[in-house]
Gaussian input, Z-matrix of N, CA and C with variables (Angstrom, degrees):
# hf/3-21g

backbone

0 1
 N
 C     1     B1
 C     2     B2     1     A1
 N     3     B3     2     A2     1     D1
 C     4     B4     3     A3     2     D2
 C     5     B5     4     A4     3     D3
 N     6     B6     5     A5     4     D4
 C     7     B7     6     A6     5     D5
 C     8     B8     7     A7     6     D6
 N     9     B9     8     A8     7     D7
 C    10    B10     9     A9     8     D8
 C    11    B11    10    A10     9     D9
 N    12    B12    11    A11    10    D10
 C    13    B13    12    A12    11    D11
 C    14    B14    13    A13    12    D12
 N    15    B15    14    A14    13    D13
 C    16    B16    15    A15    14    D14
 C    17    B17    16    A16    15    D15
 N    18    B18    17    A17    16    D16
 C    19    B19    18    A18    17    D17
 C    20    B20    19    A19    18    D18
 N    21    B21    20    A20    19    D19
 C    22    B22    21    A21    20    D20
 C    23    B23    22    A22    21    D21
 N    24    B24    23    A23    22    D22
 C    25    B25    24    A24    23    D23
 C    26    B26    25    A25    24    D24
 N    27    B27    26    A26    25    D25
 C    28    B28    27    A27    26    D26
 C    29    B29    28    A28    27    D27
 N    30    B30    29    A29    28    D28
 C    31    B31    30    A30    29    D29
 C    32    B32    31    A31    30    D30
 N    33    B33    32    A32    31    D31
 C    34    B34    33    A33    32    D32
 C    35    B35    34    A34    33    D33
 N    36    B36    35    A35    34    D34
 C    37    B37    36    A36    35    D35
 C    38    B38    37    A37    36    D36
 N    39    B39    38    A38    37    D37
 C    40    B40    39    A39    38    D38
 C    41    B41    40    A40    39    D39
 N    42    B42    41    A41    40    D40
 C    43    B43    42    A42    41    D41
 C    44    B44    43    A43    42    D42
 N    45    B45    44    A44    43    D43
 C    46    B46    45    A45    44    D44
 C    47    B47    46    A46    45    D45
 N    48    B48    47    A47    46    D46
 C    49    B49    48    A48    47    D47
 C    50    B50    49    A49    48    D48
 N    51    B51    50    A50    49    D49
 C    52    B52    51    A51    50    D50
 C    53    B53    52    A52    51    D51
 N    54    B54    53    A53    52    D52
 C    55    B55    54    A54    53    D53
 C    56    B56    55    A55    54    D54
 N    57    B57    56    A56    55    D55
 C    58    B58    57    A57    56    D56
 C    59    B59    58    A58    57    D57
 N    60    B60    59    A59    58    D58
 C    61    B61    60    A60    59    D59
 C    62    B62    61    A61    60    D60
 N    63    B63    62    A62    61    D61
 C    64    B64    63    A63    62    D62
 C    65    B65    64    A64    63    D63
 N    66    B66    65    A65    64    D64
 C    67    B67    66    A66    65    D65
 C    68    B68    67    A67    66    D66
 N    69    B69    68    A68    67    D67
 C    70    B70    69    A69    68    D68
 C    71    B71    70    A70    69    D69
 N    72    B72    71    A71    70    D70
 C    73    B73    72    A72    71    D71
 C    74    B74    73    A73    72    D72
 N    75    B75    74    A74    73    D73
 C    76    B76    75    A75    74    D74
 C    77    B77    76    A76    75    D75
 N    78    B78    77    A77    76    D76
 C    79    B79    78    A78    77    D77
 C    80    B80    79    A79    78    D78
 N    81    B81    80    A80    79    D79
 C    82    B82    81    A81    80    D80
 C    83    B83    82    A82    81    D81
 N    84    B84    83    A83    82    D82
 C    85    B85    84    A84    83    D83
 C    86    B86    85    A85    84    D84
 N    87    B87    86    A86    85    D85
 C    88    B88    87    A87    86    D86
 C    89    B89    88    A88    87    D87
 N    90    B90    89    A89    88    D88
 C    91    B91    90    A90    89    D89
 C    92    B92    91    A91    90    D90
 N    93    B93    92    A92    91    D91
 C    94    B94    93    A93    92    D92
 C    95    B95    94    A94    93    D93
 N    96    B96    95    A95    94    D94
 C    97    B97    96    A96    95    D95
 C    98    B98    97    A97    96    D96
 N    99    B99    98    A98    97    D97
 C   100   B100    99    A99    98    D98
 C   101   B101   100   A100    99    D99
 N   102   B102   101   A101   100   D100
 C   103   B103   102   A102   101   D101
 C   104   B104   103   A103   102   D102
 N   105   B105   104   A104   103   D103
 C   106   B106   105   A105   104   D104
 C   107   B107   106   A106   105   D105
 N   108   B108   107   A107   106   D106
 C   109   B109   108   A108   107   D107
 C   110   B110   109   A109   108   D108
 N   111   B111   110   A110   109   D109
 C   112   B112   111   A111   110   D110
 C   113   B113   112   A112   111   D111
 N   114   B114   113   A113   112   D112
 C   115   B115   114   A114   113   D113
 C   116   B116   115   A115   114   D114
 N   117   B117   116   A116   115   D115
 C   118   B118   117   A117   116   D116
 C   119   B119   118   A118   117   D117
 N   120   B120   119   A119   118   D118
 C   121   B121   120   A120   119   D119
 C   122   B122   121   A121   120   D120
 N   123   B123   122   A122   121   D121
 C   124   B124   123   A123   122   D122
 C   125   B125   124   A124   123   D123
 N   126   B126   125   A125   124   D124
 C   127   B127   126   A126   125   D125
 C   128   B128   127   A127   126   D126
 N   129   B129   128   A128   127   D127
 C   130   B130   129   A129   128   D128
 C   131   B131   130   A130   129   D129
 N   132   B132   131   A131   130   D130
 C   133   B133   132   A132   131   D131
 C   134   B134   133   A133   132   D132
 N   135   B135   134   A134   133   D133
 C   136   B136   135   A135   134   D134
 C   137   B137   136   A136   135   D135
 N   138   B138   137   A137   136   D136
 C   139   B139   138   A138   137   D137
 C   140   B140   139   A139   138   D138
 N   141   B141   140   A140   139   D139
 C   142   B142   141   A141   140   D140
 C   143   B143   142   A142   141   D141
 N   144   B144   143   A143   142   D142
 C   145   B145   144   A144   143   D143
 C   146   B146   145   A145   144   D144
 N   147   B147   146   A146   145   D145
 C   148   B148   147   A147   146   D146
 C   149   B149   148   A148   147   D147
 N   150   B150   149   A149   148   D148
 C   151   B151   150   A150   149   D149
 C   152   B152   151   A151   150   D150
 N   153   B153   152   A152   151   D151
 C   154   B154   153   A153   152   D152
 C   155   B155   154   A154   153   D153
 N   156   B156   155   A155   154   D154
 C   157   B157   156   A156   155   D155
 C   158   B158   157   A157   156   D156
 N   159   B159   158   A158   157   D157
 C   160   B160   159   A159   158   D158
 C   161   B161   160   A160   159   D159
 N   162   B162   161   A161   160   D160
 C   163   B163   162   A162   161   D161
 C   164   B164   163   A163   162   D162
 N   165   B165   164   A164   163   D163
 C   166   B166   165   A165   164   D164
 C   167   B167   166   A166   165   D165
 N   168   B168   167   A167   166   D166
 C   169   B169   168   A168   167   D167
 C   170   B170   169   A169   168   D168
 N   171   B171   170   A170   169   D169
 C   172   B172   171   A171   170   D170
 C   173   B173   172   A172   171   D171
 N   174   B174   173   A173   172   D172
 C   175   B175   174   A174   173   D173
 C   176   B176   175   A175   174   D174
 N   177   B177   176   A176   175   D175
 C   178   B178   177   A177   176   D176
 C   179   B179   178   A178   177   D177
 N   180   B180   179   A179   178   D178
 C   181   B181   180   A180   179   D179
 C   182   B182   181   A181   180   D180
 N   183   B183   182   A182   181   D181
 C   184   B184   183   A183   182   D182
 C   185   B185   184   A184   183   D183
 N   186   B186   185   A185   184   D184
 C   187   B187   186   A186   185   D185
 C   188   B188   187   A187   186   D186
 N   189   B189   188   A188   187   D187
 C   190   B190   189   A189   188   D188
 C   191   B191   190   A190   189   D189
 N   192   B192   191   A191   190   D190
 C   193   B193   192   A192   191   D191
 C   194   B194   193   A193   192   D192
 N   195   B195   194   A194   193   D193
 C   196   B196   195   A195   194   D194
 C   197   B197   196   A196   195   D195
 N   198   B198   197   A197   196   D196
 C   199   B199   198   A198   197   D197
 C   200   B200   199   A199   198   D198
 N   201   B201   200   A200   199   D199
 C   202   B202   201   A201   200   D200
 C   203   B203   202   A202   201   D201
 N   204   B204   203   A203   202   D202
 C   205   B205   204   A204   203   D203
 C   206   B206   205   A205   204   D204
 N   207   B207   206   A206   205   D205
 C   208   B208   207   A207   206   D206
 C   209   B209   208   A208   207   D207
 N   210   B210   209   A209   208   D208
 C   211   B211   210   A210   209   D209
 C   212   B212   211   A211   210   D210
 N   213   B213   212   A212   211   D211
 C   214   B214   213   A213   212   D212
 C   215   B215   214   A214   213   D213
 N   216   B216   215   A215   214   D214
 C   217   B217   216   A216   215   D215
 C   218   B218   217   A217   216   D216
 N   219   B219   218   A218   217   D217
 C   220   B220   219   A219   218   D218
 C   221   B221   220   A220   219   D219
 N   222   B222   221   A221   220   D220
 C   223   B223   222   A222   221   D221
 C   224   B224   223   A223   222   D222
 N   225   B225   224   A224   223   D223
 C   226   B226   225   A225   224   D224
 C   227   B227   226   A226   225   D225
 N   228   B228   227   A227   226   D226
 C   229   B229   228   A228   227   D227
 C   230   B230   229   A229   228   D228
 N   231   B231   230   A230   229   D229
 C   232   B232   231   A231   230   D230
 C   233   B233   232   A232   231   D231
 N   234   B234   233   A233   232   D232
 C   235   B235   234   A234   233   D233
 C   236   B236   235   A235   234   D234
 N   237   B237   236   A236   235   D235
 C   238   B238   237   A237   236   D236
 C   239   B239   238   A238   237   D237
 N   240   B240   239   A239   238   D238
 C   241   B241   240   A240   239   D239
 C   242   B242   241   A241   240   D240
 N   243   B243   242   A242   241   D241
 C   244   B244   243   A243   242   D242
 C   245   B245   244   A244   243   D243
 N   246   B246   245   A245   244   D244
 C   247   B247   246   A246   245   D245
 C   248   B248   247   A247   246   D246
 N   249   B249   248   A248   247   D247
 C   250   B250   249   A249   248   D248
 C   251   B251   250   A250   249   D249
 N   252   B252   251   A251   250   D250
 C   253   B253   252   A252   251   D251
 C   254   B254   253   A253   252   D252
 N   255   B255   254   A254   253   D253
 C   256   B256   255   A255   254   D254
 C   257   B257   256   A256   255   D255
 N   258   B258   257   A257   256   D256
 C   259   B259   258   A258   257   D257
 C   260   B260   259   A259   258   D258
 N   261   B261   260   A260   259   D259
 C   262   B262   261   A261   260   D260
 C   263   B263   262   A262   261   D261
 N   264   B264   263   A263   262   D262
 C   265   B265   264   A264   263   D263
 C   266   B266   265   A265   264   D264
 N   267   B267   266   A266   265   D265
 C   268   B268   267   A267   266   D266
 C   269   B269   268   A268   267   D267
 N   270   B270   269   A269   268   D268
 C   271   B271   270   A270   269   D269
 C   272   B272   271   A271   270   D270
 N   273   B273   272   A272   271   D271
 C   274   B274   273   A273   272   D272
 C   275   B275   274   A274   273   D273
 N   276   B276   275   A275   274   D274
 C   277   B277   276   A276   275   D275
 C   278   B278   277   A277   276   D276
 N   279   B279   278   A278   277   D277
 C   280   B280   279   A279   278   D278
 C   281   B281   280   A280   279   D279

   B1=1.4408
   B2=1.5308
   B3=1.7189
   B4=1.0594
   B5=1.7761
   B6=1.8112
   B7=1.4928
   B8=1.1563
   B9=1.2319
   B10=1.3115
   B11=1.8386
   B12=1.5634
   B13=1.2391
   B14=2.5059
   B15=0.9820
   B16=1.3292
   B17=1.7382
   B18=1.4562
   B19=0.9395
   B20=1.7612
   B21=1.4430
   B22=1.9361
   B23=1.0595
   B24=1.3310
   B25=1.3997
   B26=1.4410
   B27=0.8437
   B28=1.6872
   B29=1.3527
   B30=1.7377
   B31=1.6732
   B32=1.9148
   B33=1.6975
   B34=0.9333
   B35=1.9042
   B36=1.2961
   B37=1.3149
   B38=1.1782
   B39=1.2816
   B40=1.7248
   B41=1.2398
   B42=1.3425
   B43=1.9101
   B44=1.7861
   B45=1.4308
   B46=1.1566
   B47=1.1347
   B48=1.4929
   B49=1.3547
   B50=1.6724
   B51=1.6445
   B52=1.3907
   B53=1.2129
   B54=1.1885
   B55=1.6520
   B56=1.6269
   B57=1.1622
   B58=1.3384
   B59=1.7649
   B60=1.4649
   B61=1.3531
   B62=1.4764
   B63=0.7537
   B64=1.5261
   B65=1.7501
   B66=1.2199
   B67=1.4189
   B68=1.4963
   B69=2.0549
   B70=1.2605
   B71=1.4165
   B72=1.0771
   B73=1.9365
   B74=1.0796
   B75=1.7910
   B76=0.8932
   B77=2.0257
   B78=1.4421
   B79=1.5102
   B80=1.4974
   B81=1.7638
   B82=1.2132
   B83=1.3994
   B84=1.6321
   B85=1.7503
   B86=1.5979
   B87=1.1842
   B88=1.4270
   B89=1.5645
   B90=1.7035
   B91=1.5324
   B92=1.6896
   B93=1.4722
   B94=1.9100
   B95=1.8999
   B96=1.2639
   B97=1.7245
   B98=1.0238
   B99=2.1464
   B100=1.8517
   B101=1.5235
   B102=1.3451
   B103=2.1399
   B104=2.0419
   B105=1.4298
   B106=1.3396
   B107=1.3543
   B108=1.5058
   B109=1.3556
   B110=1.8542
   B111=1.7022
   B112=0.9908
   B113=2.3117
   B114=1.1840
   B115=1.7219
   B116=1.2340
   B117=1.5700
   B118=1.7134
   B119=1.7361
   B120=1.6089
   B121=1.2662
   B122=1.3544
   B123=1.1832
   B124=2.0207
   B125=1.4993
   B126=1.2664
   B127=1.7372
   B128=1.7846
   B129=1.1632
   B130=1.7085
   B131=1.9569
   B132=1.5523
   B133=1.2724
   B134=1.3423
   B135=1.9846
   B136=1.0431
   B137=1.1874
   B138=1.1581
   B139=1.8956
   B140=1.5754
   B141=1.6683
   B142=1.2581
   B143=1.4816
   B144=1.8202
   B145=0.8827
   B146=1.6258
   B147=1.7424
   B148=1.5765
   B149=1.4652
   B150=2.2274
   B151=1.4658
   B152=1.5025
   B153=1.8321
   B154=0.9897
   B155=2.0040
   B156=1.5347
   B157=1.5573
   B158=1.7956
   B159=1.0531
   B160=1.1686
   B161=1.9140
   B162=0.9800
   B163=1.8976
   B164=1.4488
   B165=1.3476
   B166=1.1128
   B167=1.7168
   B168=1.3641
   B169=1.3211
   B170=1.9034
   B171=0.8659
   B172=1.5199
   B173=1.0866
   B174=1.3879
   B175=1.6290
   B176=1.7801
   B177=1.1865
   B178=1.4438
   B179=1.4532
   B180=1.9841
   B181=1.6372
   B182=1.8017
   B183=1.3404
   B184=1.2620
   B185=1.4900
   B186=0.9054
   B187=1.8968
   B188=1.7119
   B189=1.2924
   B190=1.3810
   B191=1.4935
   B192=1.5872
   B193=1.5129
   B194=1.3285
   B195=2.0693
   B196=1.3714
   B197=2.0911
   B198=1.2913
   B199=1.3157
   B200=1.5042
   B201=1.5666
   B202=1.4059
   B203=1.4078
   B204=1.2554
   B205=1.4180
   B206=1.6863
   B207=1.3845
   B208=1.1807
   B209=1.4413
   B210=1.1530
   B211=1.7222
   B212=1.8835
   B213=1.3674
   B214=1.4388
   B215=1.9143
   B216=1.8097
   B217=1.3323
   B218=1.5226
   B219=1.3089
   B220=2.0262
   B221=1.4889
   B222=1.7529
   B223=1.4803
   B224=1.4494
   B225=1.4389
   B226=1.6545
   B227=1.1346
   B228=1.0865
   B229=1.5586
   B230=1.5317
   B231=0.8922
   B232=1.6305
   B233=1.9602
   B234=1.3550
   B235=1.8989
   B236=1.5295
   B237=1.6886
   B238=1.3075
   B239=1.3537
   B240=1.6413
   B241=1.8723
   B242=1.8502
   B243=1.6809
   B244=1.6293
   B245=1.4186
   B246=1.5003
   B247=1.4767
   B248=1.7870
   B249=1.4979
   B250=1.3947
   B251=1.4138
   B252=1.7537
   B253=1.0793
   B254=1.2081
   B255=1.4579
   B256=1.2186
   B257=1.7062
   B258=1.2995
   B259=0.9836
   B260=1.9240
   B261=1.3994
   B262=1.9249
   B263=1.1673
   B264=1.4306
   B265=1.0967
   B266=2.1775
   B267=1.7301
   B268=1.7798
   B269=1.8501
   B270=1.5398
   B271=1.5855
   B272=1.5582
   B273=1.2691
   B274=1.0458
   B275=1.9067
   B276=0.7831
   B277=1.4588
   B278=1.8795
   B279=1.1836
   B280=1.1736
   B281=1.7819
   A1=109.30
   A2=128.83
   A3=115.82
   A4=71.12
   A5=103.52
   A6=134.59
   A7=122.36
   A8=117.55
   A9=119.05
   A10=103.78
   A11=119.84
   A12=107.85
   A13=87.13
   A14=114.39
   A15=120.42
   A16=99.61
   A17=128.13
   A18=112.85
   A19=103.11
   A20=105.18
   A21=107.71
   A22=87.74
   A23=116.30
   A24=166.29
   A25=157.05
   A26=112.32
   A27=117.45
   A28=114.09
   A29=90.44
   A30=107.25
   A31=89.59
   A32=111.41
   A33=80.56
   A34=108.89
   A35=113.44
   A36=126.74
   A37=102.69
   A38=100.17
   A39=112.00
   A40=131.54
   A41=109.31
   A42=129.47
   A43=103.35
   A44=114.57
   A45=103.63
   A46=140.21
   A47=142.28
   A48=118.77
   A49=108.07
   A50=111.80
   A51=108.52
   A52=117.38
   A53=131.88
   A54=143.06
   A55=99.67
   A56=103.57
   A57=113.82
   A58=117.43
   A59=130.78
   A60=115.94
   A61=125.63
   A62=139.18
   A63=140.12
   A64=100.14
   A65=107.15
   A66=126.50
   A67=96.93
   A68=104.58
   A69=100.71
   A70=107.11
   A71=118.31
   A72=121.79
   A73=108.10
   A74=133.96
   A75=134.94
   A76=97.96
   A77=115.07
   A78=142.38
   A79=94.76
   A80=141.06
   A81=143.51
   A82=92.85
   A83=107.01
   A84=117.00
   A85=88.14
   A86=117.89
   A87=160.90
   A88=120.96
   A89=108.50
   A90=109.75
   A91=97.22
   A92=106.55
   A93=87.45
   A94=89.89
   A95=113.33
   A96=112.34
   A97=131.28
   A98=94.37
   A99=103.50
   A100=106.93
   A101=110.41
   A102=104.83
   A103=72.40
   A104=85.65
   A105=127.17
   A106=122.10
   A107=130.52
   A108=114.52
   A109=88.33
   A110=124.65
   A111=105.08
   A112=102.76
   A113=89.74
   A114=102.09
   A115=93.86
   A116=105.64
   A117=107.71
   A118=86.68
   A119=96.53
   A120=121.64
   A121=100.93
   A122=93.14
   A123=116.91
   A124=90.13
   A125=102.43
   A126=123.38
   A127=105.19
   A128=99.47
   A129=125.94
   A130=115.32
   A131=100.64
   A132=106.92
   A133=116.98
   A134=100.13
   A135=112.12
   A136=116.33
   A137=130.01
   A138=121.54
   A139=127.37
   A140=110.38
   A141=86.33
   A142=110.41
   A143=120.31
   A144=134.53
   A145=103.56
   A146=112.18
   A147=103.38
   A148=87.86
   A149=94.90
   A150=102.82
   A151=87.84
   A152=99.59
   A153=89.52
   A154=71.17
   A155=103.01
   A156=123.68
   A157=114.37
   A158=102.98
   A159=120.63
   A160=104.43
   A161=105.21
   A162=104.87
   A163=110.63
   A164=107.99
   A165=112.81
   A166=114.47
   A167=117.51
   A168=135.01
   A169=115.97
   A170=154.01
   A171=160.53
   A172=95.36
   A173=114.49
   A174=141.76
   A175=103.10
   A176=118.62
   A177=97.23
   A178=125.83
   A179=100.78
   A180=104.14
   A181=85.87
   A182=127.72
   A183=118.10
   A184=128.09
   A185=136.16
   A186=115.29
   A187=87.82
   A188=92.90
   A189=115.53
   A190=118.18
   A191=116.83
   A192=111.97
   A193=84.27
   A194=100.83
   A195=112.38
   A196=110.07
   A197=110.64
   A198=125.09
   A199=118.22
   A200=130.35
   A201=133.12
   A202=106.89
   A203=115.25
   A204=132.16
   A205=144.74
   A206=112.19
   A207=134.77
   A208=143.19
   A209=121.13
   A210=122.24
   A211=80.87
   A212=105.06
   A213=106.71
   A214=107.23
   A215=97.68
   A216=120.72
   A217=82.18
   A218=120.03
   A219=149.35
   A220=110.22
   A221=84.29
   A222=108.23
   A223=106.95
   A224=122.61
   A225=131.37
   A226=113.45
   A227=114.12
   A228=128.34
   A229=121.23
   A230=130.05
   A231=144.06
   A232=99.55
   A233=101.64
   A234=93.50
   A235=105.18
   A236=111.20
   A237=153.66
   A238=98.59
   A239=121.34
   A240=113.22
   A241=115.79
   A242=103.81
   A243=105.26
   A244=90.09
   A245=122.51
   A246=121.57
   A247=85.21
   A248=101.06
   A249=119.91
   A250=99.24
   A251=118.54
   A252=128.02
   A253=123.59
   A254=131.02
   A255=144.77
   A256=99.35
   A257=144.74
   A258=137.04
   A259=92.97
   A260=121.76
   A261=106.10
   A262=90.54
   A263=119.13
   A264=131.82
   A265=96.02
   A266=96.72
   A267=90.32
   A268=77.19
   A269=74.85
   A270=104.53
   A271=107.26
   A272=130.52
   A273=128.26
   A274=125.13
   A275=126.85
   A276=118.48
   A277=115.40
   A278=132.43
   A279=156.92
   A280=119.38
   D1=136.08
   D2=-152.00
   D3=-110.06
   D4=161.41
   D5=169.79
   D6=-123.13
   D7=110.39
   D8=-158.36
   D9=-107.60
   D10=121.84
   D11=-178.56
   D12=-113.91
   D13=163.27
   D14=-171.70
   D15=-138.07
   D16=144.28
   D17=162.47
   D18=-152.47
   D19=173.87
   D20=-162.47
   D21=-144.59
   D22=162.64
   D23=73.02
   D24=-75.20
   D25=135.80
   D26=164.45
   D27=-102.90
   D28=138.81
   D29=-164.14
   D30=-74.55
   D31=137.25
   D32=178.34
   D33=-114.90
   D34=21.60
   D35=167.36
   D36=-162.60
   D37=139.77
   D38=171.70
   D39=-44.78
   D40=122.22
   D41=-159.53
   D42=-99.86
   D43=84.03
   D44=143.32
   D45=-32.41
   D46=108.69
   D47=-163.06
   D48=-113.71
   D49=9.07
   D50=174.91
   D51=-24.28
   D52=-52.73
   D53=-128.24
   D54=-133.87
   D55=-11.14
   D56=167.88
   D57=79.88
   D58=143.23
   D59=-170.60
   D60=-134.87
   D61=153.72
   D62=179.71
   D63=-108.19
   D64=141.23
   D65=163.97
   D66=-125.81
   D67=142.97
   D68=177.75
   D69=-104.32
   D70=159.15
   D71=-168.74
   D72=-61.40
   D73=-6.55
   D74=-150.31
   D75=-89.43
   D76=-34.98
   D77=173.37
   D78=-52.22
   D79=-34.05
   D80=-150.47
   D81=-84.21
   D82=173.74
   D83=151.96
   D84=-154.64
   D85=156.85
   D86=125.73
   D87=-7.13
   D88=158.89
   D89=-177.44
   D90=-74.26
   D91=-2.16
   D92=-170.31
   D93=-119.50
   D94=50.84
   D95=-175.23
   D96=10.42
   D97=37.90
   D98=166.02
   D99=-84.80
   D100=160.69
   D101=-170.85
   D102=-83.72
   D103=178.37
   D104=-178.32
   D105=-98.08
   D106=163.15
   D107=162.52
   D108=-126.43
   D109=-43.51
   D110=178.86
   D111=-141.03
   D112=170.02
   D113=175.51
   D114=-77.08
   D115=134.36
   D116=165.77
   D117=-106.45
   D118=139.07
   D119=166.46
   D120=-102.78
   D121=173.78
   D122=179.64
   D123=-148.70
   D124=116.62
   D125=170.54
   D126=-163.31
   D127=136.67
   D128=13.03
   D129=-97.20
   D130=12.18
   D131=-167.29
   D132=-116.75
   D133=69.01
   D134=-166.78
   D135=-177.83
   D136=166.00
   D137=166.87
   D138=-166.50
   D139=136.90
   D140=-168.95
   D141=-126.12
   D142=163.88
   D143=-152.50
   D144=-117.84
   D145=139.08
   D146=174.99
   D147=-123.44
   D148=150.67
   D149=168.02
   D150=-119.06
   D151=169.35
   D152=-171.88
   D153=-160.17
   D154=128.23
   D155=-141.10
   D156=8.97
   D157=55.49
   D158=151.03
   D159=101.18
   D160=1.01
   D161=174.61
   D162=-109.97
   D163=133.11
   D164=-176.40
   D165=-74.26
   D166=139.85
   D167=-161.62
   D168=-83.08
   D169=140.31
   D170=132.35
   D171=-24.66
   D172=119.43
   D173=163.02
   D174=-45.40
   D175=-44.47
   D176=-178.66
   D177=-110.58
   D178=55.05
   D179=170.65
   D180=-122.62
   D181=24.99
   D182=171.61
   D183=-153.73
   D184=151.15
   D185=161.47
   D186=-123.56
   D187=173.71
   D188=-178.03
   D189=-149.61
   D190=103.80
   D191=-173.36
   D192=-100.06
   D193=-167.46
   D194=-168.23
   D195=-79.52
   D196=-20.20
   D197=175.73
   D198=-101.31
   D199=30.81
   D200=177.25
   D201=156.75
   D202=146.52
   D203=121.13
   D204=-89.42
   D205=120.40
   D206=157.63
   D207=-74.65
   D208=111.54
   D209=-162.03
   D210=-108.00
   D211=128.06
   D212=167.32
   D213=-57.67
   D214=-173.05
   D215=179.76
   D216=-59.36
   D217=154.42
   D218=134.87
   D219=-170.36
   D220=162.51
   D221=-176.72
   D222=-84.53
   D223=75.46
   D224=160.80
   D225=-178.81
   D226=177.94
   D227=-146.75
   D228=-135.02
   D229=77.10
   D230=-174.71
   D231=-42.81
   D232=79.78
   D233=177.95
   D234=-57.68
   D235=169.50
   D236=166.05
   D237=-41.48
   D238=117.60
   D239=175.45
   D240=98.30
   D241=-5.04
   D242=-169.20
   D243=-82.25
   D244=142.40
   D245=178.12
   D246=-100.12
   D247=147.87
   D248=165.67
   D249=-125.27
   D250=140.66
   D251=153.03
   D252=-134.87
   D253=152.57
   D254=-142.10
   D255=-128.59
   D256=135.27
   D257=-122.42
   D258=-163.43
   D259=73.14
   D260=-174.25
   D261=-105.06
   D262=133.81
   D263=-174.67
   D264=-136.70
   D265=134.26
   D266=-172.93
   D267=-149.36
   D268=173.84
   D269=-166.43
   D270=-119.49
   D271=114.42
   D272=169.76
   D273=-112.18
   D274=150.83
   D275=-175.51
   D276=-108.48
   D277=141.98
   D278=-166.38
   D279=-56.52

């Protein structure tokens, strides 16, 4: 049975991402727009997905532990208003 946890943000000033950035989960909220304290992962029986204004992202411009997300070094800039969502999806059995 799959478990789906979802989480958002809005950028709320423009993210240089030259140098690359971490947001902590703590900035996130939930399918019920309670804030967060951390990302529940599902590993190894599980996986999760980032959007970022609405397209889903390449697994290796990010990691994601249970206390932050990280978008590696690139040349662009996440403007003021971009919704990011974070997407853990795990598998549990009966």
């Amino acid at each position: 049975m799959p478990i789906i946890h979802r989480y958002f943000y809005i950028v709320t000033a423009d993210l240089d991402l030259t140098n690359g950035v971490t947001l902590p989960a703590t900035l996130f909220w939930n399918d019920n727009a309670d804030n967060i304290t951390e990302f529940t992962l599902f590993s190894p029986n599980g996986y999760v997905n980032l959007y970022i204004n609405a397209v889903m992202q390449e697994g290796g411009i990010y990691t994601i532990t249970p206390a932050a997300l990280t978008i590696v070094p690139y040349n662009a800039t996440l403007y003021r208003g971009t919704p990011i969502i974070i997407e853990s999806l795990g598998f549990m059995t009966n």
